[in-house]
N, C-alpha and C positions, 0 to 999 in steps of 0.2 A: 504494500500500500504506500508507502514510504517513495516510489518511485515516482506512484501518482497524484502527488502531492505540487499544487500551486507552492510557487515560492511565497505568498503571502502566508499560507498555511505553515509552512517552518521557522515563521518568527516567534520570538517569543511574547509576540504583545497581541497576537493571533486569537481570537475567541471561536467566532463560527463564520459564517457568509450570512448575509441580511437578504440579496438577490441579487441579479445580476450588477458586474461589478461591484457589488457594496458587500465591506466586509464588518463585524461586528469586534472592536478591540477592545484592551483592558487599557485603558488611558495611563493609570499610573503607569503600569510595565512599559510600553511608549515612551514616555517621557523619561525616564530613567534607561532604555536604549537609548534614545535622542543624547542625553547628557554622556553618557560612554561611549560615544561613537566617533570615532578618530577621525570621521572626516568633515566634519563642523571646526570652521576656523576660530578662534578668538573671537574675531567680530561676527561672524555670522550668531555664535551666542548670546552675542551683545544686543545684536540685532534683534532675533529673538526675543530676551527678553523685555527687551523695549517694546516690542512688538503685543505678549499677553499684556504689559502694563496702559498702552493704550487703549487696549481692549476692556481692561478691567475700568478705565475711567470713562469710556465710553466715545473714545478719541477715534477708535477705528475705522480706516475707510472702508467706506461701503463699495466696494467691488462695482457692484453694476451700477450703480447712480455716478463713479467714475467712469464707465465706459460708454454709459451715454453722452456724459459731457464732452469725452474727447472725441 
């Protein structure tokens, strides 16, 4: 079975599939990959966290209300 295993399915933050495309994860396990993961730069995690604290104040762009403007 191991063989026919999606690579989403061998990580460790892997839970089940929600449906297509969409997978169902364990958000802490994620984020604690995300922080051990040697290919995130200094500032990419700077970046990052800059990023959920804008989120948390409510500072975040909105994606699509950005792509209509431009």
């Amino acid at each position: 079975m191991e063989k026919n295993m999606s690579p989403i399915e061998k990580m460790p933050f892997f839970v089940t599939f929600h449906g297509k495309n969409k997978a169902v994860i364990d958000i802490k396990a994620f984020e604690k990959w995300i922080d051990d993961a040697e290919f995130l730069s200094r500032e990419d995690k700077q970046d990052r966290e800059q990023a959920f604290e804008d989120l948390e104040r409510g500072a975040a762009l909105d994606l699509s209300e950005a792509m209509k403007e431009w």
